[in-house]
Every structure is written in structure tokens, then in C-alpha cells.
N, C-alpha and C positions, 0 to 999 in steps of 0.2 A: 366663690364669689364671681370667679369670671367666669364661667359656666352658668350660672343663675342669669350674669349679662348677657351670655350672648343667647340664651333661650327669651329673655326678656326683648333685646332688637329685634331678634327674629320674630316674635307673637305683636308685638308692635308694629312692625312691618307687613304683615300680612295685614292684621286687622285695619291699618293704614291704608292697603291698596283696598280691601272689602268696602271700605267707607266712604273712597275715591281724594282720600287726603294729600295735598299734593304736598312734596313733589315725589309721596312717596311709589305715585304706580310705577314712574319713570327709572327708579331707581330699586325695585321693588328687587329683581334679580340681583343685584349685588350685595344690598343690604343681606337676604339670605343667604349667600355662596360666603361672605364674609362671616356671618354669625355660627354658618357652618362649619369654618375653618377653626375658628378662636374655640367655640365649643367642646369638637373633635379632640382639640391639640390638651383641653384641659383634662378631657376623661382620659386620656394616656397618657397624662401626669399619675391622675390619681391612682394608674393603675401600673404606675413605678416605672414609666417612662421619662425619657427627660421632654420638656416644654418646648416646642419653636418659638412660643410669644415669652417665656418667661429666662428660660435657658439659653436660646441659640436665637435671638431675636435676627444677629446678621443671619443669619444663615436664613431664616423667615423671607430677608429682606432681597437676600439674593434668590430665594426661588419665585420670589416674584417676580423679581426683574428679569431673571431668566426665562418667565413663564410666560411676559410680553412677547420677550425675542422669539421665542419657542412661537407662538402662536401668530404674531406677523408673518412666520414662512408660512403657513397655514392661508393665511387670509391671502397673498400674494399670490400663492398655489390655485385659490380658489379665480383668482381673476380669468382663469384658464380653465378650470372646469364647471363655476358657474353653479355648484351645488347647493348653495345658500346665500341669502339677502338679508337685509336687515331695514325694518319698516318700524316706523315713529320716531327714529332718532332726533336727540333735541336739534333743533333748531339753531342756537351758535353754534359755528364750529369748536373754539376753546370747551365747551361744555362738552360737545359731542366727543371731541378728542380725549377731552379727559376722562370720560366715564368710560371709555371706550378701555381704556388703561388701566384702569381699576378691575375694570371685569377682565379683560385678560388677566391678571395679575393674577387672579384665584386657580389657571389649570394645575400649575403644578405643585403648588401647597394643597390642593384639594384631595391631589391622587397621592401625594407622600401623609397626608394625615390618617385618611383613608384606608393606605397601607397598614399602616403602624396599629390603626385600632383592630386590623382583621385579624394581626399580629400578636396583640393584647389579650384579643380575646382566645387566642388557640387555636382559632379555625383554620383546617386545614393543615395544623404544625407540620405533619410531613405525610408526602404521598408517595410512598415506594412504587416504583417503575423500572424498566428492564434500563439497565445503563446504555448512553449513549455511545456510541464506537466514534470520536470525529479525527475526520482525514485529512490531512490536506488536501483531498481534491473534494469531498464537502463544504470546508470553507470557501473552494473555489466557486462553489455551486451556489452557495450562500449569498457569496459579496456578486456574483450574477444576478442572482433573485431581487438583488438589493437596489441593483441598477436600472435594470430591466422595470422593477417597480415603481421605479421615480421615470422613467422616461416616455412608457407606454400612457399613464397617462396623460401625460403634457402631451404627446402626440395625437390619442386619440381619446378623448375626455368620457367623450358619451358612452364609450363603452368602457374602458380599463379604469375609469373612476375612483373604485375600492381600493385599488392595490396602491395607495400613497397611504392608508396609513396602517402598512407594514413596511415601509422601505426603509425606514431609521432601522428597524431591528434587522434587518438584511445587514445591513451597511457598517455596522458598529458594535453589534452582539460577537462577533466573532474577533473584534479587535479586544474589546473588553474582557471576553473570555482568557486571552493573555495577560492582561495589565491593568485591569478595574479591581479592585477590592473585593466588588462582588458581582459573581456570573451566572446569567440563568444557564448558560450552557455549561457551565462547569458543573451549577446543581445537576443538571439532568445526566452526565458524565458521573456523577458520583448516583443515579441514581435516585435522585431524588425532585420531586416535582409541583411538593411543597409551595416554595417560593413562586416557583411561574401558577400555577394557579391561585394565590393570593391576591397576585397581582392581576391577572383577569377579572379575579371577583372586585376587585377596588373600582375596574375600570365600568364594573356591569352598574354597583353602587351607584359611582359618579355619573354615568350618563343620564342613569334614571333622572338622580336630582337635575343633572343641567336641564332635562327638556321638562321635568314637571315645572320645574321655575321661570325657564322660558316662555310657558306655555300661559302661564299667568299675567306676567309680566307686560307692559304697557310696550317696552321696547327691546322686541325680540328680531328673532331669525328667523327664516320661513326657508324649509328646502324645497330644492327643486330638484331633486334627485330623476334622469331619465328615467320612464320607464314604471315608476314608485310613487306617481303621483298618490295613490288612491293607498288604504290600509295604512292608517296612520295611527301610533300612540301619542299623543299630545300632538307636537310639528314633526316627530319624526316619524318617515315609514319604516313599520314591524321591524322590517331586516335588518334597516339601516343600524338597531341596537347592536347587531353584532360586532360593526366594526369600534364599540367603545372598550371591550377587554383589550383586544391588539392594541388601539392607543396607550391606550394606561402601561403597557408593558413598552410599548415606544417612549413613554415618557421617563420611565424608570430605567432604560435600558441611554437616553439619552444624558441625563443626570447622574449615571456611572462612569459614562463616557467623559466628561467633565470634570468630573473628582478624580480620575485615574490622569488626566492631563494636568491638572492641577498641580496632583503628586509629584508627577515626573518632571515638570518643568521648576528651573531653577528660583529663586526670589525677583532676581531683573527679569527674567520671563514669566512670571505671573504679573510683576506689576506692567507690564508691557502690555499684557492679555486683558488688562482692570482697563489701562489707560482706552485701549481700543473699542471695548465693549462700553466706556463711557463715552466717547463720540462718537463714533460707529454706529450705536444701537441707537439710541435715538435718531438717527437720521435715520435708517432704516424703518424707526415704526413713524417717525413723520412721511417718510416716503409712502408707505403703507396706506398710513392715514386718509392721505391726501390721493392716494389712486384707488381707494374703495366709496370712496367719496361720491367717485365719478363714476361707478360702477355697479356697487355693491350695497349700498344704502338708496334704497327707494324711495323713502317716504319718510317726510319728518314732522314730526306731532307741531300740530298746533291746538292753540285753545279755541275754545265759540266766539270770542273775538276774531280770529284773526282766518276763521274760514272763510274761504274766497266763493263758495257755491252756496253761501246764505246772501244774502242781501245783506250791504252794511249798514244800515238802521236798525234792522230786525236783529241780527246777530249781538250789536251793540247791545240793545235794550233785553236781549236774553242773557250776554253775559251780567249786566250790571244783575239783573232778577237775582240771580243767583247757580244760572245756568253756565258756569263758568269754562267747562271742560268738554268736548265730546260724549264720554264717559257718562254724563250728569247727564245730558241731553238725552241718549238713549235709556237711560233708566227711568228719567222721569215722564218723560214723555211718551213711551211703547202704548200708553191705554190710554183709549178714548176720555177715561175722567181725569188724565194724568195731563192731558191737553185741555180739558175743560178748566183745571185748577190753574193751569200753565198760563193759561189767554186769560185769566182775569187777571193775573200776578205781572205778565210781561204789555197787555194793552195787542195782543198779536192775538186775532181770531183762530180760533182752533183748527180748521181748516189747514192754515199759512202753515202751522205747527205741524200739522201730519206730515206736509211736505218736508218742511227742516229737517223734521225726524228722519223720512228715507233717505234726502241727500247726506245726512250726518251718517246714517248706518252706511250708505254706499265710502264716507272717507273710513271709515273703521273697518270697515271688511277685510281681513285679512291681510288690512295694515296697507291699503290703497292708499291711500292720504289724500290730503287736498288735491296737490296738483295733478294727481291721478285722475281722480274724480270729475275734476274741471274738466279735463279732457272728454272723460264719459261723455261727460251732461253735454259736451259740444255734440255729440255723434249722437245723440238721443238717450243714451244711458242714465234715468236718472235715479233709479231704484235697484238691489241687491238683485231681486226677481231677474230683471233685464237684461242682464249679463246672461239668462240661460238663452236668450235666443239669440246667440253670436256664437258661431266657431270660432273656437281659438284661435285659430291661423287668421282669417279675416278680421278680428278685433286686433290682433298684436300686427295687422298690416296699417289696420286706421290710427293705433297707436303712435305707430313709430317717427320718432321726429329727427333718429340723426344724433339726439342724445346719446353717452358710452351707454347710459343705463339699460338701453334699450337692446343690446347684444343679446341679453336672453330673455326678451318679454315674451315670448312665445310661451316658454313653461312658466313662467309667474302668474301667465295669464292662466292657464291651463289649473293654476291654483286656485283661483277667485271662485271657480264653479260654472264655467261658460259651457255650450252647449259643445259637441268633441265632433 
């Protein structure tokens, strides 16, 4: 039954965003990382697992909550190297904050569900390898790699960028290997390589879906990886899939880290460790929240009402029509008869409508949004085309107003399609 539901959310949800049914485009990405969770968790029931939703619901509840904290370092990290944005978010903040919270909530029940069915199903049971030899001066070399990988790139972003997400497993694989429950180094010390390649393949799974779902999704991320502009699968560039195995084993290897602390600390030292991580964390993803705000989120959806680069009569009398969304706007209107049926239905000559159209395609492009686009149409930009005759560098000089946002318009810009 709850398998049957959450394939049923999920077919629901797509066919929702397909039909432009609100509010599902906006929410289109959570709805499926969710139905993906609950689905997962049920087939490795059936297949004599125990349940996170049925059996170990805290425990569900705590890899969510972990999976925020886990990923506000992420987002905070990014304030610094500037590798992803986020375009259409709603428009309140309470909404924005909170759906914000929900979709983080999905990393880490994602890649532990993910785990367990790769698990389920046998792949991979076990991969004999030559056993590992570790020294103490490897560990030394280790929790080096681990530092040096967190530091290089906060120092230099543009270039040492990747190596942040391997530096948890530098940093705490070697601790855990003494006092976690369970150790990829210990596996691979006993020769065995099983386990760490399960978990790559979890992380190869997961990223796929994050970016095909993103990629749909009304309110997504757009990278800005140096360098990586071009060769993209969905929003992300080729390469950039490889750094999802290494996370997934960062996450795994961070989640051992945790249960081995858990272990060892006493009763008044765990509840000490509950009480901290219940006012601690929250501030921390409010803190988050509130400085990607200013940095990290570009562009936030509005409807045909409330576009600022339509005329407000026109926009008015298009939403009432029935043109209610962006979304709607560009599907119905793309052809010459789609404007002709348009302008008898809204009283807007077809013409005015052509125009709508391309200023409507300039705020959806690649998740520019209104206030973007206002901007454009100031400097002459009033069409998708238009953007090709600007060098990046000269558009993100006319852009720039002194907003945080504007720290990296140079490569966002470099996104849109402008001339190089």
C-alpha cells in the first residue's frame, strides 16, 4: 500500500508539473525526492529489511534533521566558492525557508535508502581486493589530505573547488575506522571493497535523480562551476557527476561518525548533544537561510500578474484570461495562432502578445526572473536572442548594482548564452 502511494504522488506530481498545475511545478522536486524515499524504504521492507517509515520512524526523523544540518555546511561553504544559485524561489520568505527545509531534508535518507536497496538486491555483495596495510603515518597523511582539502578551497575557490567534497572522508574515516561500528577502511583492511563501492554506486544513483528532477523542476539550482560552463547533462557539467560517489560515501562515512559518538558518550552526554543540536541547529540553518538569501538565490517566481516587464493592464487582463503563470504564457502563446486565439480571449492585439511572449521567455530563461530582466529591458535587452550580442564581462559590468547577489554575475551571466 505505501508503495502503490508513493508511485501514485510521484505520477501525480509529474503529470501536475506536465499540465502546469499549480503549486505543483514549484514543489515538483520534493514531491518526487519524497515519494522516492517512502517507495525505496518500502521495497526493502518487502525484501526483509526493516522500514525507516514503519520501524525506525525516529530514526527517519533524525536523518532528516541531520540531513538539513549536513547540508547548510554545504550551502554556507558555497557562499565562498559560488558553484550554484538558485532561481524562482517563492517569493515569501516563510515559504521559501520552508521548502527550502524539506528538500534538504531528503540528502540523507536518500543515500541511506539507496544504500540498503543496492544492498538488497546483492550488487556488489563483495569485491576482493589486495588488503589494505594502514600506518600510522598514512593516517597522518590522511587527516592531512582532509585539511588541506577543506582549506585550499576556501582559499582558492576557482581552482581547488572539488576537493571539499572528499574532506569529511579525510577527516573522520580514519577516526571511525577505530570506533564506528562500521569502517570502509577497516573493509578494505580486511580486503574487502564491497561496501565502499556500494556506496559510490548509491551516490552515482542519487545524483542522477537530483539533477534529472532539478532539471524539471520550476525551482532549481543552476551551476556555475569555472571553467564547466559548456557540456552539461541536465544543469550539471559531465564531470561534475563524478564528484556524487565521493559525497554519498562522505555521507555515509559522516553518519558512522555520529553513531560511534553517540555510542560512546554517556546518557547526560547525549542528551546534552539533543539539547545543543535543538537550538544550535536551527539557528545555524536560519543563519544559512538568511545569508543565501542575499547571495545565493537569484530570482523568485512570480506569476503573469505580478510581472514587472508586462505592462499592468495587460498582464492583469492576461492573468484573469486564464494566462495565469509564466509557464502558461509561453506555451500558449509561442505560435502565431496561439496569439491570434489569445488576443480575441484577453482583448490584447496579437502583436502586444508577441512581445509579452519574448519579455515572458527573457524572465524564464534560465531562471533570470523578473528583476533580472527589468534590468535587461533597461540596457535594451528585451529578447532571449539579445543576450547573444553582449560579452559576458560588459553585461555583468551593466548589471552590477552593489547587490551580495551580484559577487558572481559574471559566470551566471556566462550561463544565460551571451556572446564570450
Amino acid at each position: 500500500m505505501i508503495l502503490l502511494a508513493a508511485v501514485a504522488v510521484f505520477a501525480l506530481a509529474t503529470a501536475g508539473l506536465a499540465l502546469l498545475i499549480e503549486p505543483v511545478p514549484g514543489w515538483y522536486y520534493t514531491l518526487a525526492w519524497w515519494s522516492y524515499i517512502v517507495g525505496v524504504d518500502d521495497v526493502n521492507r518487502r525484501r526483509g529489511g526493516r522500514s525507516l517509515l514503519r520501524d525506525r520512524f525516529r530514526h527517519l526523523v533524525y536523518l532528516a534533521y541531520a540531513s538539513v544540518l549536513w547540508w547548510t555546511l554545504f550551502e554556507i561553504v558555497n557562499l565562498r566558492l559560488g558553484n550554484w544559485y538558485y532561481v524562482m524561489s517563492p517569493a515569501g520568505r516563510p515559504l521559501r525557508w520552508a521548502s527550502g527545509v524539506v528538500a534538504f531534508a531528503t540528502v540523507l535518507p536518500a543515500i541511506v535508502v539507496t544504500v540498503t536497496l543496492i544492498e538488497s538486491l546483492g550488487w556488489l555483495r563483495t569485491a576482493r581486493v589486495t588488503p589494505l596495510s594502514w600506518t600510522p603515518r598514512k593516517r597522518a597523511v590522511v587527516l592531512g589530505l582532509g585539511v588541506v582539502s577543506v582549506l585550499l578551497p576556501l582559499a582558492w575557490p576557482d581552482v581547488f573547488y572539488p576537493l571539499i567534497w572528499g574532506s569529511v572522508i579525510f577527516l573522520l574515516e580514519p577516526w571511525n575506522r577505530d570506533h564506528a561500528r562500521r569502517s570502509f577502511l577497516r573493509d578494505l583492511e580486511q580486503g574487502e571493497a564491497g561496501p565502499f563501492l556500494r556506496a559510490l554506486l548509491a551516490g552515482l544513483v542519487c545524483g542522477g535523480l537530483w539533477e534529472l528532477w532539478n532539471y524539471w523542476a520550476r525551482t532549481k539550482w543552476i551551476y556555475t562551476v569555472p571553467g564547466f560552463e559548456e557540456m552539461k547533462l541536465f544543469e550539471m557539467p559531465v564531470l561534475g557527476f563524478l564528484g556524487f560517489p565521493p559525497f554519498s560515501v562522505e555521507c555515509l562515512v559522516l553518519l558512522r561518525f555520529l553513531g560511534a559518538v553517540g555510542d560512546r558518550s554517556s546518557p547526560r552526554g547525549r542528551a546534552r548533544a539533543r539539547l545543543a543540536a535543538a537550538v544550535l541547529g536551527p539557528a545555524a540553518v536560519v543563519g544559512m537561510f538568511a545569508s543565501i538569501d542575499r547571495v545565493t538565490v537569484d530570482s523568485l517566481y512570480a506569476p503573469t500578474a505580478a510581472l514587472s516587464v508586462l505592462p499592468a493592464g495587460d498582464r492583469s487582463r492576461m492573468a484573469s484570461a486564464g494566462l495565469r503563470s509564466p509557464e502558461l504564457v509561453l506555451r500558449r502563446l509561442g505560435s502565431e495562432a496561439g496569439r491570434a486565439e489569445w488576443a480575441g480571449r484577453t482583448g490584447i492585439d496579437a502583436a502586444a502578445l508577441l512581445g509579452h511572449f519574448e519579455r515572458t521567455r527573457l524572465v524564464m530563461h534560465r531562471g533570470i526572473g523578473d528583476r533580472r530582466a527589468a534590468q535587461l529591458a533597461g540596457i535594451g535587452v528585451q529578447r532571449v536572442e539579445d543576450l547573444g550580442r553582449w560579452a559576458a564581462e560588459d553585461l555583468a559590468v551593466r548589471l552590477r548594482t552593489g547587490d551580495p547577489r551580484d559577487r558572481f554575475i559574471e559566470r551566471r551571466v556566462r550561463g544565460w548564452g551571451t556572446g564570450r
